[in-house]
N, C-alpha and C positions, 0 to 999 in steps of 0.2 A: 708833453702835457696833453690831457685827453681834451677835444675841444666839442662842442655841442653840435651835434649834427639835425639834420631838420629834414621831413619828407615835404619835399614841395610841391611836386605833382602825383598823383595817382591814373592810374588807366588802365580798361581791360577790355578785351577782346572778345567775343563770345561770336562762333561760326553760326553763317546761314541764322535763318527764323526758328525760333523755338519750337522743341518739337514734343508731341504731348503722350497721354500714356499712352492712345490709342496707336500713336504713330510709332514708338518708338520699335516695337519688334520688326516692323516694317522696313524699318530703317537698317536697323543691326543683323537680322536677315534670320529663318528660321533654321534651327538647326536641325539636322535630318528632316527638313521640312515637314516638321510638326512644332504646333506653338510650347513654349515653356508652359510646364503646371505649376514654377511655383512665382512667375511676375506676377501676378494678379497678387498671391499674399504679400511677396514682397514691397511690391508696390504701396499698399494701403498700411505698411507700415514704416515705410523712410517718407510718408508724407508729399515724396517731389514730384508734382505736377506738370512739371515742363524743363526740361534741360535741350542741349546745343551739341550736335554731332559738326565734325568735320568732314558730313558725307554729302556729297550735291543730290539734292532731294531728287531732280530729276534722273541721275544716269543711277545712282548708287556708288557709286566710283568716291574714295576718296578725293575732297578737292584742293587740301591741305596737309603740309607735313607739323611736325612740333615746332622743328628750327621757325618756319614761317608764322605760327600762330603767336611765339614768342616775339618774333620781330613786330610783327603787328599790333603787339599789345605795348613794344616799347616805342613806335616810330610814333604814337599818338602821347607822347611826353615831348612832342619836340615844339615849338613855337615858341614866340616871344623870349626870344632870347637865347634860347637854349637848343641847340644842332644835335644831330646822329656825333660828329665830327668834334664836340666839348667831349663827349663821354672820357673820363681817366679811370674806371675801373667800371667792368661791366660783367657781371655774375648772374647767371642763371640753375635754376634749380629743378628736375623734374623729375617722375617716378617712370615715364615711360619715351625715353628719348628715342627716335629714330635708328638709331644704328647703338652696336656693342663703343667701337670707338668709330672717329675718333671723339671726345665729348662735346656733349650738348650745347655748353655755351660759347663755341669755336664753331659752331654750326649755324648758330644764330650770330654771330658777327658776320658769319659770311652771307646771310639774310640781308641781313645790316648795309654791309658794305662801309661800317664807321672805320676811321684810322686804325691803326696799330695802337692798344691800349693793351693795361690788364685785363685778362679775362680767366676768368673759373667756373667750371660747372659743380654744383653740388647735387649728393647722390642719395639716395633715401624714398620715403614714400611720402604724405601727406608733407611731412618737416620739411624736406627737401626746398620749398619755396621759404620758409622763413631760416634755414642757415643762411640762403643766401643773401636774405635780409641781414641777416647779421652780421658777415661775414663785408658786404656793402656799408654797414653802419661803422664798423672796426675800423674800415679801411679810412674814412673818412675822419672819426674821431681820433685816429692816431696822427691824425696831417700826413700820410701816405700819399691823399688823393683831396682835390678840393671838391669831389664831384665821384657818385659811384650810381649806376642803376644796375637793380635788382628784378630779379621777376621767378614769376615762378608758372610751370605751363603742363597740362594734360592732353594728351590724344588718347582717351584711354576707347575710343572706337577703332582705332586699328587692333586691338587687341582683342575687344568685346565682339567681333565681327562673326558671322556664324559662320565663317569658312575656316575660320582657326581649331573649331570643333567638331567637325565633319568628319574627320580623319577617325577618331576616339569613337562617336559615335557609331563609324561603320563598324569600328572592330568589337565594340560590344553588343551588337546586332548578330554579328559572327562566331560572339559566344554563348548566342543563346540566353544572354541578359533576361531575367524576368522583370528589370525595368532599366529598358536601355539611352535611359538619355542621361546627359553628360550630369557628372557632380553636382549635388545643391553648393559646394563650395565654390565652385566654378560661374555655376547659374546665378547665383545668388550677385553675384559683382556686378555680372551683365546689366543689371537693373537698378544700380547701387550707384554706378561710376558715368561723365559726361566728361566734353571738351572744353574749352575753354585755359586763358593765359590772360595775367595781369604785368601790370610793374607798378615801381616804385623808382622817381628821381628823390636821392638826397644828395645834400650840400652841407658845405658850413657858415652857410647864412639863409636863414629867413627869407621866405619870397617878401619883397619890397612893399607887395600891398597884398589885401585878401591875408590867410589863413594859413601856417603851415602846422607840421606834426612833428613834435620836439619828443626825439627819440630818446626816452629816459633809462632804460635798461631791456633784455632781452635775457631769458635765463633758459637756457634747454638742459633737460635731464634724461639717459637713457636708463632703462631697468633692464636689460639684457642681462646682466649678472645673475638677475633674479627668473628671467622669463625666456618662454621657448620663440622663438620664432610662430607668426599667427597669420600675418599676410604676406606673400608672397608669389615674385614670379622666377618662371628660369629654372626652380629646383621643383624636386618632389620631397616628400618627407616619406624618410625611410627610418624604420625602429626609433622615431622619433627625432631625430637631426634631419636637417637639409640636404641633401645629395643633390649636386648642378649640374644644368644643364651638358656641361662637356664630358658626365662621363656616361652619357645615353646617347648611342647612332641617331641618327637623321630618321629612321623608320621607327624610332623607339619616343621620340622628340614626337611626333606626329599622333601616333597612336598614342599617349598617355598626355598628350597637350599640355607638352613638359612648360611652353611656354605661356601658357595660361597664367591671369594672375588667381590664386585661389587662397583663400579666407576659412579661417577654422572659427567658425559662427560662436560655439559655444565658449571656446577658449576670449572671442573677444565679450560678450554678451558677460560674461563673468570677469572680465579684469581690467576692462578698459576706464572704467572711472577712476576705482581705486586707485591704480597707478599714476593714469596721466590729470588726475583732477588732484585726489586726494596725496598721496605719497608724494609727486609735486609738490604741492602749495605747503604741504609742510614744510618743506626746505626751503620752498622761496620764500616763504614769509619770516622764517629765523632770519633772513637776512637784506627782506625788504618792508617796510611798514606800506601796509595794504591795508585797507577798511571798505566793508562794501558798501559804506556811505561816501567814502571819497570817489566810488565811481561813476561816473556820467553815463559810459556805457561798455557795456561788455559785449566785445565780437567774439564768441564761441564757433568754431571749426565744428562742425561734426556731423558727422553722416548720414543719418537716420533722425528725423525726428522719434524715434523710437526712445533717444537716447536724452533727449531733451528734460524730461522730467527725473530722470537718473543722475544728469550734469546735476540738476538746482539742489537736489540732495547732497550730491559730493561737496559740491560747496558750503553747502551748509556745516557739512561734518565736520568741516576744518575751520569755522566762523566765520567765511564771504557769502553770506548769503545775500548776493547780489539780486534782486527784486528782477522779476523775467520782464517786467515793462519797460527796462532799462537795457536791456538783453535786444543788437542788432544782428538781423541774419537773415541773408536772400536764400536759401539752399532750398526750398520750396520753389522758388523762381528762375533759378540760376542754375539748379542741380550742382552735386557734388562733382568737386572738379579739383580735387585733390590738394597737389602743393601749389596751384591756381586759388583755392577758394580764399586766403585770406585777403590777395591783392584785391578778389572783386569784391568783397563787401568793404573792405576799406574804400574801393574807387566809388563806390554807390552811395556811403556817405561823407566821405571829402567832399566831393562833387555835389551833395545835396543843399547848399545851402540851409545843413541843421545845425551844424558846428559853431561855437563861440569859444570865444579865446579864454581859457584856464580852464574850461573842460578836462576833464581826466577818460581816456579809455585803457582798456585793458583789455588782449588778443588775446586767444588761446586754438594753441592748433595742437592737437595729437594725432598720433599714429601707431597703426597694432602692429606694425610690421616687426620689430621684438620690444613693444612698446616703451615708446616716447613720447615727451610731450616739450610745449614749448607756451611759456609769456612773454607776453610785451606789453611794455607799459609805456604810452604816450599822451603827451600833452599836446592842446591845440595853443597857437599862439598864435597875433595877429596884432596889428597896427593899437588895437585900443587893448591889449595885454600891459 
């Protein structure tokens, strides 16, 4: 028997003090020490003013690994009641884990230090943090678990670092490049992606007083059948497929900064709606009744405000046209932070004191990586429900 599962606490973590446009190449380091020529345009078009590195402002030094960013975002779900030490199933999700194995969310238990539980890492790019929401909610709705926390977490500054592209850099310097600085696909992320980790506790009951978030369905859909690979790390793209990491030497990895995560702009700039907005919502809604008068509010995922006035049309095409005043989203504030960003806008208004009990919201996270996309639909409930 499926039983109703409920999000009762939210939390998220976000490294060090906000860091701003001016700051952030400072931070991330310049490559072949000259500034990027294309931050500035990219900048003034994903909108984000201020995002969060895991780098100690003072030495430059990373100060933080993933496992720990993740732990930190779930040791702040523990009070009143509820210990590291209750946890029965604990799932994490990210696109940029510390190491190849052993997984991610066996790295963060050892953060933890909670008992011997279930634990699973889920693997993907943006999604990654809402399988494990799901995957968390399953567990729970099937009576597996009376209790599961989920999270989802970025370090995407160990990667974005300008010592990862130095290597590339020299060696196109050594070919006589007439313009030798590393990929717009490559560059373009560096200004695109920040750090940051959230969670989520669920149960199968209702927090006792205050508010919780009555998990109604989750539906994920991938179009890889239909589409090529668009973001990615680890591989290069050769005559059009992926070629990974392991079948390039250590000096071949280096010079071609195989492990770079790199973005095919125009491939997403052309099919990122369609798919994960529109070709979605057609299939969920054959089989969920959706109105964008039933919604309260809609937390949209997404990268760019670039993309913002393109989302309100997808929607439209398909008949949610969800009113943008109703529309929550920190990623101006908060910067994008991948399979992290839905924990923190959900933790930013759980937490707000704006929520009332039969409220309706509606999630949505995509990802270009061979585009996906994913809904959630939640209701608020609470003592006067």
């Amino acid at each position: 028997m499926v039983q109703s599962v409920f999000i009762n606490r939210v939390n998220a973590f976000l490294p060090h003090a906000a860091v701003s446009n001016e700051q952030m190449e400072e931070r991330l380091g310049l490559v072949g020490d000259k500034p990027s020529r294309a931050r500035k345009l990219i900048l003034r078009s994903n909108g984000i003013v201020q995002r969060h590195y895991a780098i100690d402002p003072a030495t430059g030094a990373p100060s933080m690994n993933n496992a720990q960013l993740s732990a930190a975002a779930i040791q702040g779900l523990t009070g009143d009641g509820f210990a590291l030490s209750d946890i029965e199933c604990l799932v994490a999700g990210t696109a940029s884990p510390d190491q190849v194995m052993p997984g991610h969310a066996v790295m963060v238990q050892g953060e933890l230090g909670n008992p011997p539980c279930e634990v699973v890492s889920t693997a993907g790019i943006c999604l990654c943090g809402m399988t494990a929401l799901k995957y968390a909610w399953l567990s729970v709705a099937s009576g597996e678990s009376r209790n599961a926390v989920a999270s989802g977490s970025e370090l995407a500054s160990a990667l974005m670092h300008a010592r990862n592209f130095n290597a590339e850099y020299e060696s196109r310097l050594s070919e006589l490049d007439e313009r030798p600085e590393i990929a717009f696909e490559k560059d373009f992320l560096r200004w695109m992606l920040s750090d940051g980790a959230g969670a989520v506790l669920l149960q199968n009951q209702p927090n006792a007083s205050g508010i919780s978030l009555r998990v109604d369905w989750i539906d994920i859909l991938s179009f890889a059948d239909q589409m090529p690979a668009c973001m990615y790390a680890g591989a290069e793209m050769v005559d059009g497929r992926l070629q990974g990491w392991s079948r390039y030497d250590g000096a071949e990895r280096n010079r071609l900064s195989v492990m770079a995560i790199k973005q095919d702009v125009k491939l997403l700039n052309d099919n990122i709606v369609k798919y994960t907005v529109e070709e979605t919502l057609k299939r969920v809604m054959q089989r969920r009744e959706l109105s964008a008068q039933a919604i309260d509010y809609f937390l949209p995922h997404y990268s760019s405000e670039f993309f913002r006035e393109r989302l309100a049309v997808g929607l439209a095409n398909v008949g949610l046209p969800i009113p943008q005043q109703r529309w929550f989203t920190n990623l101006t504030r908060k910067g994008n932070t991948g399979a992290a960003s839905i924990f923190i806008m959900l933790a930013e208004l759980f937490n707000s004191d704006q929520l009332r009990a039969g409220q309706r919201l509606l999630c949505y996270v995509p990802e270009s990586g061979r585009f996906s996309s994913a809904f959630m639909h939640l209701t608020v409930v609470g003592q006067d429900d």
